[in-house]
Every structure is written in structure tokens, then in C-alpha cells.
N, CA, C and O atoms as CSV, one atom per row, in Angstrom:
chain,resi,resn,atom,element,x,y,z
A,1,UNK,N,N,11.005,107.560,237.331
A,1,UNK,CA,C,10.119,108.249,236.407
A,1,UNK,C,C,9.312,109.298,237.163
A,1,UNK,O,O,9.019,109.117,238.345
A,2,UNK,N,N,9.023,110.172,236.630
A,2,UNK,CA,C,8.389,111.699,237.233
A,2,UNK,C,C,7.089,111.550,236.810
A,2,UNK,O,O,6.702,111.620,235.644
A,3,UNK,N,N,6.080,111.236,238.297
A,3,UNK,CA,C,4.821,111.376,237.662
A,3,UNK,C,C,4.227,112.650,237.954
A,3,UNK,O,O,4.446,113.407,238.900
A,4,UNK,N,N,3.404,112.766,236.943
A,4,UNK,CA,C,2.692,114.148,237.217
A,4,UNK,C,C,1.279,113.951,237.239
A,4,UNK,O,O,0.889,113.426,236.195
A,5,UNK,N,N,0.305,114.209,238.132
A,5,UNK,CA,C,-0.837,113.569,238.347
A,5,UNK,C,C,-1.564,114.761,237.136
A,5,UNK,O,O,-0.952,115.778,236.808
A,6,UNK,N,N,-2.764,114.450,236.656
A,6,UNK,CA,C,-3.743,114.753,235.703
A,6,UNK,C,C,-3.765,116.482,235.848
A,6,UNK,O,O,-3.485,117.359,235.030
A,7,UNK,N,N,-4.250,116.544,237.337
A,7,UNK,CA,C,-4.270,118.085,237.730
A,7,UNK,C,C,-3.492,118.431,237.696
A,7,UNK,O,O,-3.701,119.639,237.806
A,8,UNK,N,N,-2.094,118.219,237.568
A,8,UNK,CA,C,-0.856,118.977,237.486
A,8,UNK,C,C,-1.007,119.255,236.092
A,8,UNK,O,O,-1.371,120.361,235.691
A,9,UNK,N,N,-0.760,118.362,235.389
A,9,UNK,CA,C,-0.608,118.581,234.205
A,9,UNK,C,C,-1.364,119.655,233.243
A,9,UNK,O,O,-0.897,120.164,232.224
A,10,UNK,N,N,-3.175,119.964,234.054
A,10,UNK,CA,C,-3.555,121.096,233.328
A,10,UNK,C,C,-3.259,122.492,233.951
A,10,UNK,O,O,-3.335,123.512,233.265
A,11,UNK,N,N,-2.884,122.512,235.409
A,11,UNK,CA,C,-2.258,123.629,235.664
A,11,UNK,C,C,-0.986,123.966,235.204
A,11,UNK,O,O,-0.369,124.928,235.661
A,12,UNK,N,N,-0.471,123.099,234.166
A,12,UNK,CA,C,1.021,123.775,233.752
A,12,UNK,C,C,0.643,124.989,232.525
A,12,UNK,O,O,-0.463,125.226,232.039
A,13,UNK,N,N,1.798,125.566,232.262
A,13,UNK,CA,C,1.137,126.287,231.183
A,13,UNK,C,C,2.315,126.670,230.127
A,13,UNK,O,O,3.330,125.997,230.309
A,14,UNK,N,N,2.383,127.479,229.208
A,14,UNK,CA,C,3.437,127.921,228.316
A,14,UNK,C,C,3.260,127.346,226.812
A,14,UNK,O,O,2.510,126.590,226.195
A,15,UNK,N,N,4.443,128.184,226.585
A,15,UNK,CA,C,4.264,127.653,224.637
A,15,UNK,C,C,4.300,126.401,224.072
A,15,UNK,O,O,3.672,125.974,223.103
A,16,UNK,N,N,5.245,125.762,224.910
A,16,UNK,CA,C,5.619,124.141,224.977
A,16,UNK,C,C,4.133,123.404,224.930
A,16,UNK,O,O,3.679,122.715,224.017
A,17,UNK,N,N,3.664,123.675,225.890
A,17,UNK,CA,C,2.001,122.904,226.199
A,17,UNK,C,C,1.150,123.235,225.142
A,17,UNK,O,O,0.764,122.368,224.358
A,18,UNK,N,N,0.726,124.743,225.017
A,18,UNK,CA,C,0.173,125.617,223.757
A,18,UNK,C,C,0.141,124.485,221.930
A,18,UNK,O,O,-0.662,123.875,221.225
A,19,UNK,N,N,1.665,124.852,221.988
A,19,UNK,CA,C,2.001,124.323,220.885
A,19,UNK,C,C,1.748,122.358,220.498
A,19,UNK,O,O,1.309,121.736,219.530
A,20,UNK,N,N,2.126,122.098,221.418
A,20,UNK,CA,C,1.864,120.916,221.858
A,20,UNK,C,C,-0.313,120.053,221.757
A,20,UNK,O,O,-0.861,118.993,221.455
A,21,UNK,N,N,-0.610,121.146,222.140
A,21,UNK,CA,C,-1.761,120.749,222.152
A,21,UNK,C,C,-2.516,120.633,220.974
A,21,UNK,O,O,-3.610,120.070,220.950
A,22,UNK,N,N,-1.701,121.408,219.496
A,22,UNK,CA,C,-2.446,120.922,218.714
A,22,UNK,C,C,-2.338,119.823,217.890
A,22,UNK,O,O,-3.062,119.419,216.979
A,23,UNK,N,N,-0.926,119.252,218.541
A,23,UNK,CA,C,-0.789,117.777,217.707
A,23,UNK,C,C,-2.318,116.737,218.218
A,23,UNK,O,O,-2.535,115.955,217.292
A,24,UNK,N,N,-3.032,116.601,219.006
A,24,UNK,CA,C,-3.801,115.889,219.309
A,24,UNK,C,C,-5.355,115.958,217.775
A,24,UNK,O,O,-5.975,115.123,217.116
A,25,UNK,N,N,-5.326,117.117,217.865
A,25,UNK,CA,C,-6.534,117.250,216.801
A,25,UNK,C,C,-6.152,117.122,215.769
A,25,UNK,O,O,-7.003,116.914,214.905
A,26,UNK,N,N,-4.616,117.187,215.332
A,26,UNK,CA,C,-4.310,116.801,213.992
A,26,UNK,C,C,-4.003,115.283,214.059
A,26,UNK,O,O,-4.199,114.585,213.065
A,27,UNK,N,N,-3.749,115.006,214.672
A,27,UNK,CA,C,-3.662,112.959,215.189
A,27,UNK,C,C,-4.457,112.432,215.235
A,27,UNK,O,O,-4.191,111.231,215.259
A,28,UNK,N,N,-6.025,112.771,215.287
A,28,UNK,CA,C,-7.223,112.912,215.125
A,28,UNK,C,C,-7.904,112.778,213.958
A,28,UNK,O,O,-8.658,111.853,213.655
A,29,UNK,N,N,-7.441,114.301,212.931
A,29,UNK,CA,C,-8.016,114.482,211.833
A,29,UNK,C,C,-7.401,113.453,210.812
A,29,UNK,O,O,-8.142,113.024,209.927
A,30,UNK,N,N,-6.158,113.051,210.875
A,30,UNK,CA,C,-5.443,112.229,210.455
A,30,UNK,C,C,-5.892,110.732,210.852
A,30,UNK,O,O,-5.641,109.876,210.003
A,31,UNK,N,N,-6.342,110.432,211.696
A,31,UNK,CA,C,-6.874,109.301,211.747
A,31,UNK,C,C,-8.492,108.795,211.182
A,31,UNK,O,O,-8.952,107.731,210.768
A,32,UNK,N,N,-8.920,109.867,211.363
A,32,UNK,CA,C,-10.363,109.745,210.875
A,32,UNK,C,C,-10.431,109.640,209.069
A,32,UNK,O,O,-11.266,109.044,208.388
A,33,UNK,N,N,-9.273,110.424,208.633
A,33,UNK,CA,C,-9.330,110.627,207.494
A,33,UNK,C,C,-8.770,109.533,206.672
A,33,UNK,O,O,-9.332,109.238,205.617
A,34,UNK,N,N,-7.461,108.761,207.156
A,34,UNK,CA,C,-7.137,107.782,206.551
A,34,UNK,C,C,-8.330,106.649,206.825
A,34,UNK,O,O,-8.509,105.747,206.006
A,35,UNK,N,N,-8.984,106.741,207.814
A,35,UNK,CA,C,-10.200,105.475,208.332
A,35,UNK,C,C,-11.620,104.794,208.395
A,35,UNK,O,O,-12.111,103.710,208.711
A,36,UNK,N,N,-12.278,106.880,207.591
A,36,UNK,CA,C,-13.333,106.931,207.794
A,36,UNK,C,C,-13.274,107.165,205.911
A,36,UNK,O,O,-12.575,108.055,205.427
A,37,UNK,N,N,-14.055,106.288,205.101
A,37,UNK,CA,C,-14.526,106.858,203.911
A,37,UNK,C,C,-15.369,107.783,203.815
A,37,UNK,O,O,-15.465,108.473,202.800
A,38,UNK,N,N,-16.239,107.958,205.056
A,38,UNK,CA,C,-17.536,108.871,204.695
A,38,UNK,C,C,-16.785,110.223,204.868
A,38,UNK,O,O,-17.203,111.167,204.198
A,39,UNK,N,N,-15.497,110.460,205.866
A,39,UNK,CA,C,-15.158,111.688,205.712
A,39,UNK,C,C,-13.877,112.008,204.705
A,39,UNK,O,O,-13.198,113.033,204.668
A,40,UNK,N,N,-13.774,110.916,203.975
A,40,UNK,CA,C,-12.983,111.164,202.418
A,40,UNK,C,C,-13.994,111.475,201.813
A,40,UNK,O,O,-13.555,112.560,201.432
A,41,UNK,N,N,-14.849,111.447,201.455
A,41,UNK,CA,C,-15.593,111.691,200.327
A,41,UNK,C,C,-16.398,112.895,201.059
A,41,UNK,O,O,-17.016,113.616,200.276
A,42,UNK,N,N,-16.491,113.231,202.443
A,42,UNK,CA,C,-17.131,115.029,202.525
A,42,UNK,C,C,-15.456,115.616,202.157
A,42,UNK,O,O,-15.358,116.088,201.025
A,43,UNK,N,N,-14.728,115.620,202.634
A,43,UNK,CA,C,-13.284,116.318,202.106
A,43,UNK,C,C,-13.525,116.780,200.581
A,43,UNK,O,O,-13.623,117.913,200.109
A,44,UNK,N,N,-13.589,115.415,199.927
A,44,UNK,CA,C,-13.686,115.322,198.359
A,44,UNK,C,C,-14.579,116.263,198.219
A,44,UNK,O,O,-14.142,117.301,197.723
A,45,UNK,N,N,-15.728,116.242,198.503
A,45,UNK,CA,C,-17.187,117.048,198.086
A,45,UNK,C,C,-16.498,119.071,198.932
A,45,UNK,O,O,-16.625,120.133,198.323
A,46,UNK,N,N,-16.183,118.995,199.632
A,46,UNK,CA,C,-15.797,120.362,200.331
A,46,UNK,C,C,-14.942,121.260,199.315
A,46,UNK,O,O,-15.076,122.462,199.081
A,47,UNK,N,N,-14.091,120.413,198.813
A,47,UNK,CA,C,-13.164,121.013,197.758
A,47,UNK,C,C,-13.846,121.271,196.266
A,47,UNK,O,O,-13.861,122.165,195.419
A,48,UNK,N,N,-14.288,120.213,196.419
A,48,UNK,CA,C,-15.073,120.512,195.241
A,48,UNK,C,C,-16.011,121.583,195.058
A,48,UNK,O,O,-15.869,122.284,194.056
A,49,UNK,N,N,-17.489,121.967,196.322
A,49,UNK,CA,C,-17.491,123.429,196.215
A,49,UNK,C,C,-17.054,124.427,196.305
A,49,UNK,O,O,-17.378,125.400,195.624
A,50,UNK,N,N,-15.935,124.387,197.465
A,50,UNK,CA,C,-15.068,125.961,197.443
A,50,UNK,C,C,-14.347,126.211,195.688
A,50,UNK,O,O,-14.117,127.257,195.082
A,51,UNK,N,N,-14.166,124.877,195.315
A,51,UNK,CA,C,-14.123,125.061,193.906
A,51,UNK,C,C,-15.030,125.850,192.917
A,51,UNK,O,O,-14.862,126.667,192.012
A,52,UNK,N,N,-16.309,125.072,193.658
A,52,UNK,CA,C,-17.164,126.015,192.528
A,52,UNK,C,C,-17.599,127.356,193.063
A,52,UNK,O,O,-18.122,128.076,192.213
A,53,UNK,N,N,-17.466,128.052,194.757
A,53,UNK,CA,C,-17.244,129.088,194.993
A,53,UNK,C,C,-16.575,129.881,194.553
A,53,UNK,O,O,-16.806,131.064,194.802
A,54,UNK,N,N,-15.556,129.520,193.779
A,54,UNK,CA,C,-14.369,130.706,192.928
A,54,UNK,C,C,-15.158,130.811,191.916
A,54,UNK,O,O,-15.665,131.898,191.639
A,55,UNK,N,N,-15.410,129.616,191.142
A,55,UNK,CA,C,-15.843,129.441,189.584
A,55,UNK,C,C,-17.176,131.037,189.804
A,55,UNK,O,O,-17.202,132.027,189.073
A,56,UNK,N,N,-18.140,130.754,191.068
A,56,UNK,CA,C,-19.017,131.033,190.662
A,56,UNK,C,C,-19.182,133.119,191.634
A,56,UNK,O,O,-20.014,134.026,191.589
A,57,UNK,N,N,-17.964,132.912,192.277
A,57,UNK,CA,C,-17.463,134.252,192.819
A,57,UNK,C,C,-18.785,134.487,194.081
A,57,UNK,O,O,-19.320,135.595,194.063
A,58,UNK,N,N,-19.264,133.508,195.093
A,58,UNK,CA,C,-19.638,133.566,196.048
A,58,UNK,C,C,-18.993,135.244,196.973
A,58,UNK,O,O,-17.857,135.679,197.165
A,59,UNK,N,N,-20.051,135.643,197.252
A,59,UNK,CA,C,-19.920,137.185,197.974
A,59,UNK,C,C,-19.177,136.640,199.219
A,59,UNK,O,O,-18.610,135.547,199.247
A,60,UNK,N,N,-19.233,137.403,200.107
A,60,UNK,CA,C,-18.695,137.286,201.882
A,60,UNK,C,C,-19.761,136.553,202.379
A,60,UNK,O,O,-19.424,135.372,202.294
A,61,UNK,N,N,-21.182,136.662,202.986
A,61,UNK,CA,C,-22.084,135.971,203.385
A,61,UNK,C,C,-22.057,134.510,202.992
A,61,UNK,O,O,-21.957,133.501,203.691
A,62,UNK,N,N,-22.199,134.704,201.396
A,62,UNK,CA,C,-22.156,133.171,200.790
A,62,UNK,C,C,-21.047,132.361,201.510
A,62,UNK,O,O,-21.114,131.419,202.300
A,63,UNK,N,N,-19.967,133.068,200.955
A,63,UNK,CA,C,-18.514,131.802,201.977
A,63,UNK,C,C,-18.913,131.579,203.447
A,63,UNK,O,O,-18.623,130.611,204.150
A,64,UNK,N,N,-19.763,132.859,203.830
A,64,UNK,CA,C,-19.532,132.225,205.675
A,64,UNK,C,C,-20.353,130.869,206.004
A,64,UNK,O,O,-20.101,130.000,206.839
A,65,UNK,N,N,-21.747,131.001,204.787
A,65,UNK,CA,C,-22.411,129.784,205.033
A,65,UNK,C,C,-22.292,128.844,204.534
A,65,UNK,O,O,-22.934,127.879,204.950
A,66,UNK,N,N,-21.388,128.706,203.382
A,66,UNK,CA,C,-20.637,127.798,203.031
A,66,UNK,C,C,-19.596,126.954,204.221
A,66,UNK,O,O,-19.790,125.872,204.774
A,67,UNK,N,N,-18.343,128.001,204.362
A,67,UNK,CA,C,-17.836,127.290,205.539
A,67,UNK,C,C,-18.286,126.875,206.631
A,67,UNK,O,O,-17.569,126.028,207.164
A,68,UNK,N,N,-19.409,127.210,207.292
A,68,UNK,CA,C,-20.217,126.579,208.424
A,68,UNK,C,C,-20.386,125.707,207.949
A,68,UNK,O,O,-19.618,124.774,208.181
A,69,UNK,N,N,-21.604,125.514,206.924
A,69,UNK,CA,C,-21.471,124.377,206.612
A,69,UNK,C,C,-21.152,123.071,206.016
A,69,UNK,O,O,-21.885,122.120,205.745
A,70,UNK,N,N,-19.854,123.254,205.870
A,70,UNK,CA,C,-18.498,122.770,205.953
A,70,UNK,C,C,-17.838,121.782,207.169
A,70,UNK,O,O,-17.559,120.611,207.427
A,71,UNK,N,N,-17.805,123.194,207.729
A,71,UNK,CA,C,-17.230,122.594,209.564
A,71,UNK,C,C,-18.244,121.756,210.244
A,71,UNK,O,O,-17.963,120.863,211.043
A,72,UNK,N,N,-19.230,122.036,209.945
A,72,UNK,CA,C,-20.606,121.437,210.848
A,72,UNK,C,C,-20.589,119.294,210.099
A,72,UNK,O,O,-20.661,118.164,210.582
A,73,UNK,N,N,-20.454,119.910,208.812
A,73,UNK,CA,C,-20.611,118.254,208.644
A,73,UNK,C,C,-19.648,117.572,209.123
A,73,UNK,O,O,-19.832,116.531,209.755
A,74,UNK,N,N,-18.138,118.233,208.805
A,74,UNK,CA,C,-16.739,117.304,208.686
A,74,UNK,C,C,-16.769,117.028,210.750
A,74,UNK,O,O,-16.545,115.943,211.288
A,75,UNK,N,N,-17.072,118.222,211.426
A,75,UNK,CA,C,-17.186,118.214,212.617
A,75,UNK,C,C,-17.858,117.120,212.916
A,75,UNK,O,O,-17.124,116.198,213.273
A,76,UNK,N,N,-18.902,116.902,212.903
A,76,UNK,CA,C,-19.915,115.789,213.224
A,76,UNK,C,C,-19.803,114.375,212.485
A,76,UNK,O,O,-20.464,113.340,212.569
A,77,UNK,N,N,-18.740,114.743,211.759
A,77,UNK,CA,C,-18.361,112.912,211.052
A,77,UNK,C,C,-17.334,112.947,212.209
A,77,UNK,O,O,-17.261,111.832,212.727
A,78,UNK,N,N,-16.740,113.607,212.628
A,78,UNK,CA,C,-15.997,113.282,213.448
A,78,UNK,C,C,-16.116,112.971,214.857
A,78,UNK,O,O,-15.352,112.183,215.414
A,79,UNK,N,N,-17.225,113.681,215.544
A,79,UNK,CA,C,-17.974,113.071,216.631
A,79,UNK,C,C,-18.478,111.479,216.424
A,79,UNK,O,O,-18.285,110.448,217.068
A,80,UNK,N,N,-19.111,111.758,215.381
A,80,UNK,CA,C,-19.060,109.672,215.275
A,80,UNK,C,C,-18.621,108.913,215.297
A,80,UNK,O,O,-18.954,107.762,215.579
A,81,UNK,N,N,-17.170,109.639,214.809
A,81,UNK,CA,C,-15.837,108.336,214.848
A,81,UNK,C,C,-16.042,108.126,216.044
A,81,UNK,O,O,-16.174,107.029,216.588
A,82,UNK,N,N,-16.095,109.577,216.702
A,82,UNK,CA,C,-15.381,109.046,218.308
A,82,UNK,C,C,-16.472,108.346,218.991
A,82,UNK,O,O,-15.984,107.432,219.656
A,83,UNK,N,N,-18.078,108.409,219.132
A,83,UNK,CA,C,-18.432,107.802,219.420
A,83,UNK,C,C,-18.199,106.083,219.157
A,83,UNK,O,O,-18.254,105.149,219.956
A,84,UNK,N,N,-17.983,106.109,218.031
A,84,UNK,CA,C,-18.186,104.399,217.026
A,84,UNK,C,C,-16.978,104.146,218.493
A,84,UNK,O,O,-17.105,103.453,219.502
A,85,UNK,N,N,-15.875,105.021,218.045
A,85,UNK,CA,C,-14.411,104.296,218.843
A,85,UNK,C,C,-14.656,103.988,220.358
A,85,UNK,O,O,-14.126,103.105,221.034
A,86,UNK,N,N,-15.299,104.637,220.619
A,86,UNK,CA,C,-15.472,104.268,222.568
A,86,UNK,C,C,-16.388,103.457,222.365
A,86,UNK,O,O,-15.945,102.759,223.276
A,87,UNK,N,N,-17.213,102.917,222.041
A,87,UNK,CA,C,-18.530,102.226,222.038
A,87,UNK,C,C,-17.872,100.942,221.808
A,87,UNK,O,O,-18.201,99.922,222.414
A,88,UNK,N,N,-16.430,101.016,220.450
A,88,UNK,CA,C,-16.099,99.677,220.112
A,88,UNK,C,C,-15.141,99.043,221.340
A,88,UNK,O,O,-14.937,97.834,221.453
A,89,UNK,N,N,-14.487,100.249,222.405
A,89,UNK,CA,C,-13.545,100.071,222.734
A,89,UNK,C,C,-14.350,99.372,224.043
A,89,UNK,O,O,-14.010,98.365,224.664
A,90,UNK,N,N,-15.485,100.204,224.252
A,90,UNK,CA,C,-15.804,99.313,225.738
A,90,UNK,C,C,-16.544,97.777,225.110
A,90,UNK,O,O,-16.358,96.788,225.818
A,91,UNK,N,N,-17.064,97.658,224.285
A,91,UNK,CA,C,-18.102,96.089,223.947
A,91,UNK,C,C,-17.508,95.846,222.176
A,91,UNK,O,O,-17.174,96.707,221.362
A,92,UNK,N,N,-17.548,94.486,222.046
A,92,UNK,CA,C,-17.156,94.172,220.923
A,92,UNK,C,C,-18.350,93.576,220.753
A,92,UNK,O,O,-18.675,93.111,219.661
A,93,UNK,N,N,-19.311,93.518,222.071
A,93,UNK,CA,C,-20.473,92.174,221.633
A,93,UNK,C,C,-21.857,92.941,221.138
A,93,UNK,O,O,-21.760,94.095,221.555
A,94,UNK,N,N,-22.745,92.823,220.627
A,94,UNK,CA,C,-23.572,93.812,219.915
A,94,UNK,C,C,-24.503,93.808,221.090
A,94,UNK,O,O,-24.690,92.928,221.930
A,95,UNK,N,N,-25.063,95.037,220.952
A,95,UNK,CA,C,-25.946,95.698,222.987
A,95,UNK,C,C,-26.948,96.580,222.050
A,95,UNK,O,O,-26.587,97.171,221.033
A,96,UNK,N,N,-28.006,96.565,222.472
A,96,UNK,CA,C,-28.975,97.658,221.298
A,96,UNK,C,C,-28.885,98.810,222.106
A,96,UNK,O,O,-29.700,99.663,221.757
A,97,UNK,N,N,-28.230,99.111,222.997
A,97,UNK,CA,C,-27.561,100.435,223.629
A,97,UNK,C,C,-26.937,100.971,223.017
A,97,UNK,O,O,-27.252,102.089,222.609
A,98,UNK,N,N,-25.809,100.387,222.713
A,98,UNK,CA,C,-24.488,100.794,221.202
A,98,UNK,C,C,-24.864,100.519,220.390
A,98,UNK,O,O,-24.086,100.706,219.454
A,99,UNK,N,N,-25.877,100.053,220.088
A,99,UNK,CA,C,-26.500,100.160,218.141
A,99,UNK,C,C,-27.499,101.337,218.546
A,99,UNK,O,O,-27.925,101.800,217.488
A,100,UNK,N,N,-28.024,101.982,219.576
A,100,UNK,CA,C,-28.329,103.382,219.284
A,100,UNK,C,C,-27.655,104.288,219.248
A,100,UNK,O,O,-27.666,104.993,218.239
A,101,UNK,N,N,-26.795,104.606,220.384
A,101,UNK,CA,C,-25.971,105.192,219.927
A,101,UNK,C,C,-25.116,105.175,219.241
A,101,UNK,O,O,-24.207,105.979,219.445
A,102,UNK,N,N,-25.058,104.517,218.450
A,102,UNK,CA,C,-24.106,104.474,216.944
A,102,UNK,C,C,-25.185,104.974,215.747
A,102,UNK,O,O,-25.034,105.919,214.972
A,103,UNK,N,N,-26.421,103.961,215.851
A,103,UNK,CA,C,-27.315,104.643,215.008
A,103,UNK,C,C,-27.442,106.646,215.353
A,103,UNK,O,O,-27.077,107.342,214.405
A,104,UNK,N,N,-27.759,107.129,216.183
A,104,UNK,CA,C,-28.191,108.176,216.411
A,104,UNK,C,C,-27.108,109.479,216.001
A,104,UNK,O,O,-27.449,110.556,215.513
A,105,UNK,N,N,-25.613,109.010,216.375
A,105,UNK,CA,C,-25.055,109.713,215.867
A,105,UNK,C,C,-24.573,109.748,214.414
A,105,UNK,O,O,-24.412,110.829,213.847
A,106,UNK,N,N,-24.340,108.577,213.801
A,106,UNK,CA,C,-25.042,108.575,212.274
A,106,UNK,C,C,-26.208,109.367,211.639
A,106,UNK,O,O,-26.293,109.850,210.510
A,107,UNK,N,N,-27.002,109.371,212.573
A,107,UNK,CA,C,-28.511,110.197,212.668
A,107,UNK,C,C,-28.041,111.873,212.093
A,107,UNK,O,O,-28.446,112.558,211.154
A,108,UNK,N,N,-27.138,112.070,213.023
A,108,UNK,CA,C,-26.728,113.423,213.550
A,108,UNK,C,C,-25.621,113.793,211.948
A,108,UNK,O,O,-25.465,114.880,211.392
A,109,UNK,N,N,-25.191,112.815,211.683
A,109,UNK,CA,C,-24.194,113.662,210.235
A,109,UNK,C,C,-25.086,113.588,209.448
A,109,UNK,O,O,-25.295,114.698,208.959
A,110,UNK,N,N,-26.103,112.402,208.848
A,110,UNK,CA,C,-27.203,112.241,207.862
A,110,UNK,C,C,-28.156,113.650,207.834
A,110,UNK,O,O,-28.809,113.873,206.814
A,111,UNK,N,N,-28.216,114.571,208.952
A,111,UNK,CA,C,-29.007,115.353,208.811
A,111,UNK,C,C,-28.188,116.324,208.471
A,111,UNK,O,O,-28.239,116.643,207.283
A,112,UNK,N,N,-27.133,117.138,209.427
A,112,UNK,CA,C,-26.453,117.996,208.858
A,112,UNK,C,C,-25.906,117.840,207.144
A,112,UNK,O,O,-25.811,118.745,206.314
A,113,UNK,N,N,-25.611,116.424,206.983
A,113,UNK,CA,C,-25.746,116.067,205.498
A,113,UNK,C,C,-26.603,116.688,204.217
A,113,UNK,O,O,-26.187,117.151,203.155
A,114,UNK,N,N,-28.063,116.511,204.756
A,114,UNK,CA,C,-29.255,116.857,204.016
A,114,UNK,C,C,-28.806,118.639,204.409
A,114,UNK,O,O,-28.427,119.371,203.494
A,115,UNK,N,N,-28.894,119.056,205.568
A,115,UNK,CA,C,-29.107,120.455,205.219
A,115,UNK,C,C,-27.650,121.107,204.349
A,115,UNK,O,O,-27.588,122.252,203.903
A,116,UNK,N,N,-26.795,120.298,204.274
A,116,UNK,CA,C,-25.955,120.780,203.321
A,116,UNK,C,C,-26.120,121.041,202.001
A,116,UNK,O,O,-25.583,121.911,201.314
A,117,UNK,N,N,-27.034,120.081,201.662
A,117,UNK,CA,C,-27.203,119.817,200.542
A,117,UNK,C,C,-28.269,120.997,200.158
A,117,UNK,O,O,-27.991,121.764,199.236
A,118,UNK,N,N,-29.096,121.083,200.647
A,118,UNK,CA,C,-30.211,122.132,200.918
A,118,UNK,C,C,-29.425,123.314,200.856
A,118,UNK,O,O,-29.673,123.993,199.860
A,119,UNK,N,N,-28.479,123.807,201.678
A,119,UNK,CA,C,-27.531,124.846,201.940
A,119,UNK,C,C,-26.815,125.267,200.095
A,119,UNK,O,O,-26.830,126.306,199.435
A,120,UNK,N,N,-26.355,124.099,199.869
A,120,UNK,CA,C,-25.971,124.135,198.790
A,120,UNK,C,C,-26.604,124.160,197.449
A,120,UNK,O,O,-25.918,124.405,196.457
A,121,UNK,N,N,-28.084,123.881,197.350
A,121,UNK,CA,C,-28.764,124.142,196.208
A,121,UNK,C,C,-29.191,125.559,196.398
A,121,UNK,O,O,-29.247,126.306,195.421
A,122,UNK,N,N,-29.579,126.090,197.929
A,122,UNK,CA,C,-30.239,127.477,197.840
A,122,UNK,C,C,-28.906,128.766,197.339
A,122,UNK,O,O,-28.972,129.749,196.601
A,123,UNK,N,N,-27.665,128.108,198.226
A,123,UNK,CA,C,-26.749,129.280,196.863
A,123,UNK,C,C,-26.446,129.026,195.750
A,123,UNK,O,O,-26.519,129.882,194.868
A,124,UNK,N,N,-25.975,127.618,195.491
A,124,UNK,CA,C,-25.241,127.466,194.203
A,124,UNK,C,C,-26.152,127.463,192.552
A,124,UNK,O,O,-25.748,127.629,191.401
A,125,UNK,N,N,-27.760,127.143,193.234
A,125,UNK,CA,C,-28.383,126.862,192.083
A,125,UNK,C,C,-29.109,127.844,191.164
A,125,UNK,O,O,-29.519,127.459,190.069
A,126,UNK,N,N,-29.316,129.379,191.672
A,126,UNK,CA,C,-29.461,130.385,191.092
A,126,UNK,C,C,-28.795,130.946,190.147
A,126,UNK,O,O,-29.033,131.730,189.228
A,127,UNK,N,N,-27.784,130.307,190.617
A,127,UNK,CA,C,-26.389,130.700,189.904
A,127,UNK,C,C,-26.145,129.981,188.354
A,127,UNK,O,O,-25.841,130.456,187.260
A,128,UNK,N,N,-26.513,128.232,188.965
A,128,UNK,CA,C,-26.502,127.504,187.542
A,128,UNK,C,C,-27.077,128.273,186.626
A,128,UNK,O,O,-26.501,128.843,185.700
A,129,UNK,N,N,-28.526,128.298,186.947
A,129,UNK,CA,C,-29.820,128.790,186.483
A,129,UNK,C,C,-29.250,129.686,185.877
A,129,UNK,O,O,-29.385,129.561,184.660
A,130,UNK,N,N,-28.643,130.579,186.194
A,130,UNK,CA,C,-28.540,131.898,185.578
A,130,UNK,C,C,-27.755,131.795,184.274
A,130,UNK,O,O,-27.984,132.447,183.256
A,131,UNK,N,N,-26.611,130.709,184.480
A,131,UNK,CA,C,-25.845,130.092,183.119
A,131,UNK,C,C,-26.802,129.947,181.664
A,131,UNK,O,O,-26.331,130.028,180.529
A,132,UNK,N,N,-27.943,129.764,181.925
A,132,UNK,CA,C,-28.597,129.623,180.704
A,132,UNK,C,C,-30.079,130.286,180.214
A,132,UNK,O,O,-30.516,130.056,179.086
């Protein structure tokens, strides 16, 4: 068997590797998504406004801060997985070390959470408003 030590492996380079490298983040997104409910239901909720971004014909600005904050939540549910996953992988036994950091990065989507929401009443709700 041909080993290739760590440093070899990032000095290689080409399309093969390129291409290759993005199966990891989709093996990823795919795992979080079949695993994590909290990031089924931001998915669910994401679609659902770019939904109401058409309905409601969001300018250029509007979509950019829309999609930020977009990426920012689904991003940061996903930092938690990975925290939750190393935390579970090194201790199964409960340590109030790993119940902070599990709490804290929970911390960290709960807020980007709220400013979404915030994000999302300051464009979308002028708009209701204006319906009637």
C-alpha cells in the first residue's frame, strides 16, 4: 500500500484533488441535514423566504441581506454539529466543559437566529404593511 504522509498530500495539486475536494462539504451538508432537525426546519424557513422574496420582488441590496443572512445561520448550525460531534466523539460522560461548549455554540445560532428574524421583519414587513 502507498502511503502518502499528510504533507504530501496537501502539496499535490490538479483537477482530480480540486474536484475532489468538494465531495467533503457536501458529505457534510448531507449529514447535518438528514441529522440535525434544527437545520431542516432553517432549510424549510430559507425557502420559504426566498419564496416570499419573489412574491414580494426584493431589489439587489434586499437579496444580498437576505442571503447573508441565510448563510450565516445555516453556516453556524453547522459549526455546532461539528462542535456537538467532536465533543461527543472525545467524552460520552457529561464534563461542564462540554456542556459549555455545547451550550455556547447553541448560544452562537440562537443569536444569529434572532437577528434573522430582526433582518427579516425590517425588510419583509413594510412590505406586508403596505398590502393593506
Amino acid at each position: 500500500m502507498n502511503m502518502i504522509s499528510r504533507d504530501e498530500r496537501k502539496k499535490q495539486r490538479g483537477i482530480k484533488k480540486f474536484i475532489n475536494s468538494f465531495s467533503y462539504p457536501i458529505r457534510g451538508l448531507k449529514y447535518a441535514y438528514r441529522n440535525e432537525q434544527n437545520l431542516t426546519v432553517d432549510v424549510g424557513i430559507s425557502i420559504l423566504v426566498a419564496i416570499a422574496g419573489f412574491i414580494f420582488k426584493l431589489n439587489p441590496t434586499e437579496w444580498v441581506v437576505v442571503a447573508f443572512t441565510i448563510g450565516a445561520v445555516i453556516s453556524l448550525e453547522l459549526v455546532n454539529t461539528a462542535i456537538e460531534a467532536a465533543i461527543d466523539m472525545v467524552t460520552e460522560e457529561y464534563h461542564p466543559l462540554a456542556k459549555v461548549a455545547k451550550d455556547t455554540s447553541a448560544a452562537a445560532v440562537f443569536i444569529i437566529a434572532i437577528v434573522a428574524v430582526i433582518v427579516g421583519l425590517i425588510i419583509f414587513l413594510p412590505k406586508v404593511i403596505s398590502l393593506f
